[in-house]
Residue frames as qw, qx, qy, qz and C-alpha x, y, z in Angstrom:
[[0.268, 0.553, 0.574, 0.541, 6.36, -5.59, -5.78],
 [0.207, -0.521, -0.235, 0.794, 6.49, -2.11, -5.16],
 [0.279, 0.548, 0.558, 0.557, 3.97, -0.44, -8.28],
 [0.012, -0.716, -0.309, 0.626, 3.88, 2.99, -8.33],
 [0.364, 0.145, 0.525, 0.755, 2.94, 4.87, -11.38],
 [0.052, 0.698, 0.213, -0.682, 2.04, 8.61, -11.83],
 [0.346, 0.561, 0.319, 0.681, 1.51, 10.84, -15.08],
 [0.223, -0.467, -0.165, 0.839, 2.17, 14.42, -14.82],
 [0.316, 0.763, 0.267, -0.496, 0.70, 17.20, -16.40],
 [0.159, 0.675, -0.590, -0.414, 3.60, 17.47, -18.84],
 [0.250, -0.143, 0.937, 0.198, 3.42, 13.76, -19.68],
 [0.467, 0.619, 0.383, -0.502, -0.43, 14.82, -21.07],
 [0.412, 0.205, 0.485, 0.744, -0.49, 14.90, -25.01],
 [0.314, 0.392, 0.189, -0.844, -2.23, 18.20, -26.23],
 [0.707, 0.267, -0.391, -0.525, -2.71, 16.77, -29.72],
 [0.776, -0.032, 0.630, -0.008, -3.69, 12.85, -28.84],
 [0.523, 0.372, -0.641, -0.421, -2.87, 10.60, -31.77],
 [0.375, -0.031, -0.904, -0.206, -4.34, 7.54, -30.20],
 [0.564, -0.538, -0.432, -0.453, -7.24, 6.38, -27.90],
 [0.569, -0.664, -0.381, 0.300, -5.63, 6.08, -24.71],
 [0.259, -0.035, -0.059, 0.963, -3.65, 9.54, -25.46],
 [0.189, -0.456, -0.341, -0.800, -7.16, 10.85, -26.19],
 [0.584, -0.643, -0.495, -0.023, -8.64, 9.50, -22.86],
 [0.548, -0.274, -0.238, 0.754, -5.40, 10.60, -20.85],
 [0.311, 0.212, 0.073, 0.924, -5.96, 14.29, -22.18],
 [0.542, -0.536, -0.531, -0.371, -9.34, 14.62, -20.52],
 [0.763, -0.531, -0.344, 0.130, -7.26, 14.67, -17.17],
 [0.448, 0.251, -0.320, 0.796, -4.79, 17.57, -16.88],
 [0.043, -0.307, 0.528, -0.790, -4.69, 18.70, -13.82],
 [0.621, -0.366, -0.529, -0.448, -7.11, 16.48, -12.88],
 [0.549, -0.518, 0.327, -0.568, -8.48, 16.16, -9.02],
 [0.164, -0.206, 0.956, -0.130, -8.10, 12.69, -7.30],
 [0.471, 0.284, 0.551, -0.627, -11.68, 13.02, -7.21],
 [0.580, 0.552, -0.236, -0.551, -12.29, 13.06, -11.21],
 [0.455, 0.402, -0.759, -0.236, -9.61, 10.19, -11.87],
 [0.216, -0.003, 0.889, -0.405, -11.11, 7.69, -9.33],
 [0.592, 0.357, 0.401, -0.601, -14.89, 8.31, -10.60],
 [0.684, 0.491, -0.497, -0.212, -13.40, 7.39, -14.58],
 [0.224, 0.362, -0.904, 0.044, -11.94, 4.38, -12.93],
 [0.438, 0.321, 0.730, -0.416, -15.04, 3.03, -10.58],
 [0.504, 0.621, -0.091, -0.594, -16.65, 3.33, -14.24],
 [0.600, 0.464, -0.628, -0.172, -14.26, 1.42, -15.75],
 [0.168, -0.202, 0.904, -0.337, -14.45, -1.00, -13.17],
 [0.537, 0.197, 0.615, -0.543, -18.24, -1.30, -13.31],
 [0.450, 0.608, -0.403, -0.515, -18.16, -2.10, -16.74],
 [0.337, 0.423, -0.835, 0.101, -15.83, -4.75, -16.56],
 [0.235, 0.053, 0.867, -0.436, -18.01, -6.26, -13.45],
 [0.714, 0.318, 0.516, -0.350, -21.19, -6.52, -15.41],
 [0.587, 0.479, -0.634, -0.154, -19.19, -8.52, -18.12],
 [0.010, 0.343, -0.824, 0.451, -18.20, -10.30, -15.50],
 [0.513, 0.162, 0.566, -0.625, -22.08, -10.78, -13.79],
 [0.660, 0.401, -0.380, -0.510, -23.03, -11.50, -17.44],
 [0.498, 0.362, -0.763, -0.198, -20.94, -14.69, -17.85],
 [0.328, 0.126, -0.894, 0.278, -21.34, -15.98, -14.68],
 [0.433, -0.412, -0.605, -0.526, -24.73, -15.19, -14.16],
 [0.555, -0.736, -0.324, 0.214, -24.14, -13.74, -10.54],
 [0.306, 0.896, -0.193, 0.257, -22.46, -10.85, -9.00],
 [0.909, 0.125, -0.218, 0.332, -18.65, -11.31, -8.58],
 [0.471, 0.171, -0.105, 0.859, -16.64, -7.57, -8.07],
 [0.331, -0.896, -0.297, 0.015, -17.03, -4.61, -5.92],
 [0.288, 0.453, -0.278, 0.797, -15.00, -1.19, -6.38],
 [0.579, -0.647, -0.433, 0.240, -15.57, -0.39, -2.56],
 [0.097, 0.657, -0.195, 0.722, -14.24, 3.65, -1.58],
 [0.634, -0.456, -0.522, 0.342, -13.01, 3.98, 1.93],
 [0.107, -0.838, -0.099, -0.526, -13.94, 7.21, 3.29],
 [0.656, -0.611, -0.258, 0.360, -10.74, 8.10, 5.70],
 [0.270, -0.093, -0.066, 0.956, -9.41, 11.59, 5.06],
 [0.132, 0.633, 0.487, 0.587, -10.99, 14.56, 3.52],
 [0.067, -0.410, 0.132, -0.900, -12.07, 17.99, 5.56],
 [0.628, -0.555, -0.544, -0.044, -13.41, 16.87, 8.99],
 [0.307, -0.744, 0.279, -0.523, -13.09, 18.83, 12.33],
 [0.002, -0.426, 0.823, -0.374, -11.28, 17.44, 15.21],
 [0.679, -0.007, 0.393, -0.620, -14.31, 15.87, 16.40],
 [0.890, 0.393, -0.148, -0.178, -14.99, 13.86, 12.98],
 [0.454, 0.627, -0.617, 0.140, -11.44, 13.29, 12.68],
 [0.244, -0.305, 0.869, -0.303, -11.18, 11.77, 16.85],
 [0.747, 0.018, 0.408, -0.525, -14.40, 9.55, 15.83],
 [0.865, 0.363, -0.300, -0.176, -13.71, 8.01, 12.64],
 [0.083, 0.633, -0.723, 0.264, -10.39, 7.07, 14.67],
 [0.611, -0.158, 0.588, -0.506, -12.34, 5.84, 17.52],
 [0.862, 0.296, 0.298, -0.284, -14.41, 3.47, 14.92],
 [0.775, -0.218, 0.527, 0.273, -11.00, 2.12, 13.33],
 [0.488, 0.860, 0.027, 0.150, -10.72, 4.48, 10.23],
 [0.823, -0.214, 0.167, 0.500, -6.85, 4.32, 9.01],
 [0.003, -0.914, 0.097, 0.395, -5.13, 7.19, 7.91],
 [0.056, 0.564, -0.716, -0.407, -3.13, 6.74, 4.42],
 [0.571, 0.082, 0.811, -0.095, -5.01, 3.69, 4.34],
 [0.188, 0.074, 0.613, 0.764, -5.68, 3.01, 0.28],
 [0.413, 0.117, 0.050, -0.902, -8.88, 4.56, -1.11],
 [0.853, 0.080, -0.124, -0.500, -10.28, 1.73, -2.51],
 [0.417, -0.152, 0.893, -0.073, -10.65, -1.86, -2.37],
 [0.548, 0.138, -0.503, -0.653, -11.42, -3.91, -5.61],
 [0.537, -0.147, 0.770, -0.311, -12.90, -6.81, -3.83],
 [0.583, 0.246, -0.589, -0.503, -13.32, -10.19, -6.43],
 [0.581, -0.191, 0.722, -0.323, -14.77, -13.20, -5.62],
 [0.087, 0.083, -0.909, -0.399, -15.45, -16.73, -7.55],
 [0.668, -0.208, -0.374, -0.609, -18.60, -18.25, -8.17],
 [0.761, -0.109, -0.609, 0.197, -17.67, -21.26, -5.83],
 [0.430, -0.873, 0.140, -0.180, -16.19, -19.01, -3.00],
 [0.917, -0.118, -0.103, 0.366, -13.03, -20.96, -3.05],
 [0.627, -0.038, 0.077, 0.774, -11.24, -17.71, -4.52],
 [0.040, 0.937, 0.259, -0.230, -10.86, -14.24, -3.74],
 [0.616, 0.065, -0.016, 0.785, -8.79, -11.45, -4.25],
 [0.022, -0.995, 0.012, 0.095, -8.46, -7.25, -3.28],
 [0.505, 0.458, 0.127, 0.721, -6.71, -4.82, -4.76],
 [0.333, -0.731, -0.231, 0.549, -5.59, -1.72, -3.06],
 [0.444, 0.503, 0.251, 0.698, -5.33, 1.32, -4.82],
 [0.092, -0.799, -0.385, 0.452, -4.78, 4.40, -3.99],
 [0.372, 0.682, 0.455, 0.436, -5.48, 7.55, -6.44],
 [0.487, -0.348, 0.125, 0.791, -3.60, 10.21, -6.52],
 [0.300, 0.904, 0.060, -0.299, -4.44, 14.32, -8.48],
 [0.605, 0.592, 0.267, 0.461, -2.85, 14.83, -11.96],
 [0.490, -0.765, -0.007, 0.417, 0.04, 17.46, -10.97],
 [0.347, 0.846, -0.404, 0.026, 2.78, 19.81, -12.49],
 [0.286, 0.559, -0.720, 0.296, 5.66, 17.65, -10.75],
 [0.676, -0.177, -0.587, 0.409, 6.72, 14.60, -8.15],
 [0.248, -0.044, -0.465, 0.849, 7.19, 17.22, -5.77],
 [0.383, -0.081, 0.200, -0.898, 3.52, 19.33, -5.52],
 [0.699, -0.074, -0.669, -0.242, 2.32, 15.63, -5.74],
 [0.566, -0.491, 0.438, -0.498, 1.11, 14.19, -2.09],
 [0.784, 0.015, -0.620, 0.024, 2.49, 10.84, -1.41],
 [0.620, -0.700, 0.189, -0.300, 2.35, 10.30, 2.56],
 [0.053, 0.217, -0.971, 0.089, 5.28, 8.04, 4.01],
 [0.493, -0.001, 0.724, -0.483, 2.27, 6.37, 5.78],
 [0.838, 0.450, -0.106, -0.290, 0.41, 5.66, 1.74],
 [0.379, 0.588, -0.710, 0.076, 3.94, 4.59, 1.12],
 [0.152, -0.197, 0.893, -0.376, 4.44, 2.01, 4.41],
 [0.782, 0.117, 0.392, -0.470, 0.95, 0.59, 3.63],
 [0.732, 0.548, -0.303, -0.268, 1.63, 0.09, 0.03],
 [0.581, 0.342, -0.738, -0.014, 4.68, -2.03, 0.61],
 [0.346, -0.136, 0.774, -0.512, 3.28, -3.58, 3.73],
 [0.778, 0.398, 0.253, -0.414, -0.08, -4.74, 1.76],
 [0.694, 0.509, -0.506, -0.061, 2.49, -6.08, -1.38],
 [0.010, 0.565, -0.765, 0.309, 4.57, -7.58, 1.45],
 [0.510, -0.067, 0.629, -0.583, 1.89, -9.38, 2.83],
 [0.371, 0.136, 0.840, 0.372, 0.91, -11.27, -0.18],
 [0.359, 0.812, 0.207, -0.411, -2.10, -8.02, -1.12],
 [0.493, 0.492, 0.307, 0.649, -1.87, -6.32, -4.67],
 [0.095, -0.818, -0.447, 0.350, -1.53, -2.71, -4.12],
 [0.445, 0.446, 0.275, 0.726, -0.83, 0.51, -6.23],
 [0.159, -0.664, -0.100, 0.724, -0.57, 4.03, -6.24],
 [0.441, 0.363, 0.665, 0.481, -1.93, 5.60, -9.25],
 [0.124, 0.620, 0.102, -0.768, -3.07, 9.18, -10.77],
 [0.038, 0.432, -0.556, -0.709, -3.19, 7.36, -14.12],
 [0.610, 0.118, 0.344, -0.704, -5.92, 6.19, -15.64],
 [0.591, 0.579, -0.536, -0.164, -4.54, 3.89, -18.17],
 [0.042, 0.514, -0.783, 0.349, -2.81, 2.26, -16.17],
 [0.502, 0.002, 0.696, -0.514, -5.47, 1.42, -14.09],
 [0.690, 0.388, -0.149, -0.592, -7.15, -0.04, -17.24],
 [0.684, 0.512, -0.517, -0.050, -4.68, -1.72, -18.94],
 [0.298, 0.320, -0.829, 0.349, -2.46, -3.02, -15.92],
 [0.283, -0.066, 0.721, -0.629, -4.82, -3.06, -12.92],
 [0.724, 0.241, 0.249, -0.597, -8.11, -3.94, -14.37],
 [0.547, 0.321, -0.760, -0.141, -5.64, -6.87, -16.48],
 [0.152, 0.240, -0.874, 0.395, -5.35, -8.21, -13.55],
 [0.536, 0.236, 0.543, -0.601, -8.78, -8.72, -12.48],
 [0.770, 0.414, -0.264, -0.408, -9.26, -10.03, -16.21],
 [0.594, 0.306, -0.745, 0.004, -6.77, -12.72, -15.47],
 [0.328, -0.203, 0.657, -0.647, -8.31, -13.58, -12.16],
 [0.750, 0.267, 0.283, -0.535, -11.62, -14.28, -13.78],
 [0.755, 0.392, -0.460, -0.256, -9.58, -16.30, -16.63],
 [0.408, 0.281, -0.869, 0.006, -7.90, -18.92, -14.15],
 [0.272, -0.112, 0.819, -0.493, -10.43, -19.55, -11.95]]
């Protein structure tokens, strides 16, 4: 399962004509940084629906702080202390009431761009992603926020409906 799905600046509507064209339009040229914080949102949402029914808490959007602007130092420590380059940004981490059943999600989130090409995909994001799908993990690449709604955060709705 190899899921990768981007929107591009051009794939924006200017005039929405529906609610997720009206969310999407909120996000041209949007930072990695903007479409991750509307998605931990829509995650936490969705977990205290979750905490609601089952009357404990169940989900954790979990951000894994291994890139960003760091000096050589910062950069040889987080190494040192097992911090993975390309490694996804986040981890949705679900669990059952019982503990019998889990599941993570890997995502990584991706800036809202003019083109595939001024887009950053690393081979090394790549070789996790289908190493983590390979392994029996979910994992995505994403810059779309929809997506993550409708397809990723389905999936965490049909977690919580067969266990």
């Amino acid at each position: 399962m190899k899921v990768i799905n981007l929107v591009y600046n051009k794939d924006i509507p200017k005039d929405p004509n529906t609610a997720a064209e009206l969310i999407l339009s909120k996000f041209h040229n949007a930072l990695e940084t903007k479409i991750q914080q509307h998605c931990h949102k829509e995650f936490n949402a969705l977990a205290s629906e979750v905490q609601y029914k089952y009357g404990k808490k169940l989900m954790e959007f979990v951000q894994v702080d291994n890139g960003g602007k760091m000096g050589i130092g910062q950069r040889m420590k987080k190494k040192a202390e097992g911090t993975k380059a390309s490694w996804p940004d986040v981890q949705l981490v679900l669990g059952s009431t019982c503990g019998k059943y889990s599941q993570v999600i890997f995502v990584e989130f991706k800036r809202i761009d003019k083109s595939y090409s001024k887009l950053k995909i690393e081979k090394e994001q790549i070789a996790y992603h289908d190493w983590l799908n390979e392994i029996g993990f979910k994992a995505y690449i994403t810059n779309n926020p929809i997506f993550f709604r409708d397809v990723i955060l389905g999936e965490v709705r049909e977690f919580y409906k067969i266990i």
